[in-house]
PyMOL CGO cylinders between C-alpha atoms (Angstrom):
from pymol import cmd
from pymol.cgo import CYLINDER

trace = [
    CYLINDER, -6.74, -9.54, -16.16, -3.43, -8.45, -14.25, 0.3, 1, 1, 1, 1, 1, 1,
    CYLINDER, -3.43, -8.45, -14.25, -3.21, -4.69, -13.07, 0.3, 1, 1, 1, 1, 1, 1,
    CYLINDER, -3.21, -4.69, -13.07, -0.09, -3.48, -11.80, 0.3, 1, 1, 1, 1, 1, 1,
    CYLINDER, -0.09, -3.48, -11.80, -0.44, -0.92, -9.49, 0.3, 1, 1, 1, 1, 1, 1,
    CYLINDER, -0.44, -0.92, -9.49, 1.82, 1.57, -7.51, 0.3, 1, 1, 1, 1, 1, 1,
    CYLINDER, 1.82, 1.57, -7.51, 1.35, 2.12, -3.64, 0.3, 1, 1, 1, 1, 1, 1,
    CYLINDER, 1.35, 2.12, -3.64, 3.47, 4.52, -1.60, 0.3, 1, 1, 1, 1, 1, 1,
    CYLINDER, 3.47, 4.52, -1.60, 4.03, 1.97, 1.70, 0.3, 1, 1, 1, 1, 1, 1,
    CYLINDER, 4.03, 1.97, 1.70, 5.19, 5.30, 3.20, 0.3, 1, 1, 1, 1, 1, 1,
    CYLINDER, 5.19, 5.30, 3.20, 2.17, 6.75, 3.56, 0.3, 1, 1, 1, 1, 1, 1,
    CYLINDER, 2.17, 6.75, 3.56, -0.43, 5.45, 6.22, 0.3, 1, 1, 1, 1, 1, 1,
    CYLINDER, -0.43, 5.45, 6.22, -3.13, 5.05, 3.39, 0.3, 1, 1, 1, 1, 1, 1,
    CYLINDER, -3.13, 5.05, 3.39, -0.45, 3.11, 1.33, 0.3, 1, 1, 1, 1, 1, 1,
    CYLINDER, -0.45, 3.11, 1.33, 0.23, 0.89, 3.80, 0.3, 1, 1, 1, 1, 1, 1,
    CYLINDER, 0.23, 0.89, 3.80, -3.45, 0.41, 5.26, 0.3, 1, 1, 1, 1, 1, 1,
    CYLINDER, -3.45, 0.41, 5.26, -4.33, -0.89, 1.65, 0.3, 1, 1, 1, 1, 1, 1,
    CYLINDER, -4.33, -0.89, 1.65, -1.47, -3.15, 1.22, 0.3, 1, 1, 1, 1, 1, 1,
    CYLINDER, -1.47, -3.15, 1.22, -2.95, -5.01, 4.80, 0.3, 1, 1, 1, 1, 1, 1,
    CYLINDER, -2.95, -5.01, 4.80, -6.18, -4.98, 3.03, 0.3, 1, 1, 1, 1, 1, 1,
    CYLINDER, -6.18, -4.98, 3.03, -4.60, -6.38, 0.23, 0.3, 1, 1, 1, 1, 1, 1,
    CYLINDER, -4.60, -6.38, 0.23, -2.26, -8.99, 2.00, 0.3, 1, 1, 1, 1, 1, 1,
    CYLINDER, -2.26, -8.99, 2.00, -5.01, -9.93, 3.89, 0.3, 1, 1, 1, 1, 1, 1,
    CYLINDER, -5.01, -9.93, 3.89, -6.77, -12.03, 0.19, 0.3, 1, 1, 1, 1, 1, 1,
    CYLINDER, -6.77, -12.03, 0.19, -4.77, -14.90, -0.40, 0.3, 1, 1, 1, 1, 1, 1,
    CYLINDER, -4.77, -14.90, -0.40, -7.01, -15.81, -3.64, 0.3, 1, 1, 1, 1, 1, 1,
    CYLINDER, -7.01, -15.81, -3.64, -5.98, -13.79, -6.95, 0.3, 1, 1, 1, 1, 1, 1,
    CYLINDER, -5.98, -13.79, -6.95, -3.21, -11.49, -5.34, 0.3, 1, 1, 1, 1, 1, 1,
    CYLINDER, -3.21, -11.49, -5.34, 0.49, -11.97, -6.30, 0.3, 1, 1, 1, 1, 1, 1,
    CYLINDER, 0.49, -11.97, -6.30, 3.29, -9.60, -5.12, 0.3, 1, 1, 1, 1, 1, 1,
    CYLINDER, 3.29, -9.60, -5.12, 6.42, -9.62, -7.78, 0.3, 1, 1, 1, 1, 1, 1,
    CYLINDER, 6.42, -9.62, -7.78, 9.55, -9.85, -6.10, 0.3, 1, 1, 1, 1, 1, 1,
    CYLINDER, 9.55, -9.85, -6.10, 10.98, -6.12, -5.97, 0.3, 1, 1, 1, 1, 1, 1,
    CYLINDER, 10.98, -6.12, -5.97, 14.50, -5.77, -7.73, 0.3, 1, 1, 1, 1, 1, 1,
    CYLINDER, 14.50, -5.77, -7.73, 16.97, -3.79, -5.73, 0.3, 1, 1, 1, 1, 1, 1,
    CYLINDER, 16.97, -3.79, -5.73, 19.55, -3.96, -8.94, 0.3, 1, 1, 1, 1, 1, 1,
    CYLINDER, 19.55, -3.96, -8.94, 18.22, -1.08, -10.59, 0.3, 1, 1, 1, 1, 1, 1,
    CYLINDER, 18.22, -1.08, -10.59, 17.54, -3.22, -14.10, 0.3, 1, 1, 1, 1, 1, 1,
    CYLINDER, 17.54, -3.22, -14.10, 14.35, -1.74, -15.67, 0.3, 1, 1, 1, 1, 1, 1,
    CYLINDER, 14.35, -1.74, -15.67, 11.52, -4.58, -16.37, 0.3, 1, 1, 1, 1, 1, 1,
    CYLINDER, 11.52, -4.58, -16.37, 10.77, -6.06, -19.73, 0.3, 1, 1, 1, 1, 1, 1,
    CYLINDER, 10.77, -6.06, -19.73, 9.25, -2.88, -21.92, 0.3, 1, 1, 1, 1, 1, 1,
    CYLINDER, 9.25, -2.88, -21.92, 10.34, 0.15, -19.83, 0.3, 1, 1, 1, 1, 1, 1,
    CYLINDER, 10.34, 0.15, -19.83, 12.56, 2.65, -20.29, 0.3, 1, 1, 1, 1, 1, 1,
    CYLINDER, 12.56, 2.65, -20.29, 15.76, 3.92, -17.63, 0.3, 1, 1, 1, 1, 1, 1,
    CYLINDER, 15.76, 3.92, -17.63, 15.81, 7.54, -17.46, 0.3, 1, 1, 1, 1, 1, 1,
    CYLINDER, 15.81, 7.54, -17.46, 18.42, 8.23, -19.59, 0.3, 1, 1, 1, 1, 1, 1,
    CYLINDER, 18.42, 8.23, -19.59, 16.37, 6.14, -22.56, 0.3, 1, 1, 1, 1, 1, 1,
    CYLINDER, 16.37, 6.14, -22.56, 13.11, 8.07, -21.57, 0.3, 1, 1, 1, 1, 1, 1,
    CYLINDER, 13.11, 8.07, -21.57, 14.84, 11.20, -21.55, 0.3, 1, 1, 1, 1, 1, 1,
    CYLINDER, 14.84, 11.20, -21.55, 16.84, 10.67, -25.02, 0.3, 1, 1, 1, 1, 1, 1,
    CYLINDER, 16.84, 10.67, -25.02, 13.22, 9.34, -26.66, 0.3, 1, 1, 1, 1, 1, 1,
    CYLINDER, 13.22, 9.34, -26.66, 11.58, 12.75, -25.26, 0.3, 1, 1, 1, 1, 1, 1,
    CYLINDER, 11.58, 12.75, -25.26, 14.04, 15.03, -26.53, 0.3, 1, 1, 1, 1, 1, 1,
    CYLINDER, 14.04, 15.03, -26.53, 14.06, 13.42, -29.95, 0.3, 1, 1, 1, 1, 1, 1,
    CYLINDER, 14.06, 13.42, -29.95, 10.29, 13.59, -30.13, 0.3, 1, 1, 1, 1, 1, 1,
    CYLINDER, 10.29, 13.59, -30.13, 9.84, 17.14, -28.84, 0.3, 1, 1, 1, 1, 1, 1,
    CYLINDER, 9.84, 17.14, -28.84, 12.84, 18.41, -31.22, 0.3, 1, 1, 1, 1, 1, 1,
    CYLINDER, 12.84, 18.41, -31.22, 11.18, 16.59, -34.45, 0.3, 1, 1, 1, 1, 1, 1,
    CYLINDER, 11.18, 16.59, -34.45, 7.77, 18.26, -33.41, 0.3, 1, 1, 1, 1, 1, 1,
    CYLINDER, 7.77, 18.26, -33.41, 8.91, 21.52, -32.84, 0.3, 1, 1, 1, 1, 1, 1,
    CYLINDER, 8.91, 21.52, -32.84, 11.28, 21.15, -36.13, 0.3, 1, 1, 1, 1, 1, 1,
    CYLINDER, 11.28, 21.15, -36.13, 7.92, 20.69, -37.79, 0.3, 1, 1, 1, 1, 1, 1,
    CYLINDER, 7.92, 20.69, -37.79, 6.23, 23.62, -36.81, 0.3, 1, 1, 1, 1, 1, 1,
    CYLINDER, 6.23, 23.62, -36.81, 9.42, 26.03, -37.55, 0.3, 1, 1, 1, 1, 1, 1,
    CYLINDER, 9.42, 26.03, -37.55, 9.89, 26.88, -33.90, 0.3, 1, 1, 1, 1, 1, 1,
    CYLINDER, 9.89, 26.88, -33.90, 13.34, 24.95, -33.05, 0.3, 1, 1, 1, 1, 1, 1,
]
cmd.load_cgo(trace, "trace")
């Protein structure tokens, strides 16, 4: 099983575990970070996030009469 995980490397835990981490050369794989601001397979930009959210919140509150 692969679990993606998100560490802050500007905070001294964050850090601290990614030398931990770094350290096991067996089972750990670091994916190359993209700088060019394309989302990965399956997730959403902002703007698609935010369009999806405001589509679902309007239908739900359409439904119970308050919108």
């Amino acid at each position: 099983m692969i679990h993606t995980v998100y560490i802050d490397d500007e905070d001294i835990d964050g850090r601290e575990l990614l030398d931990e981490i770094r350290r096991n050369r067996r089972g750990v794989r670091f994916a190359p970070l993209t700088t060019d601001g394309a989302s990965p397979e399956g997730y959403m930009t902002v703007e698609e996030f935010c369009a999806e959210a405001k589509k679902s919140l309007t239908g739900i509150l359409n439904g119970h009469g308050i919108y």
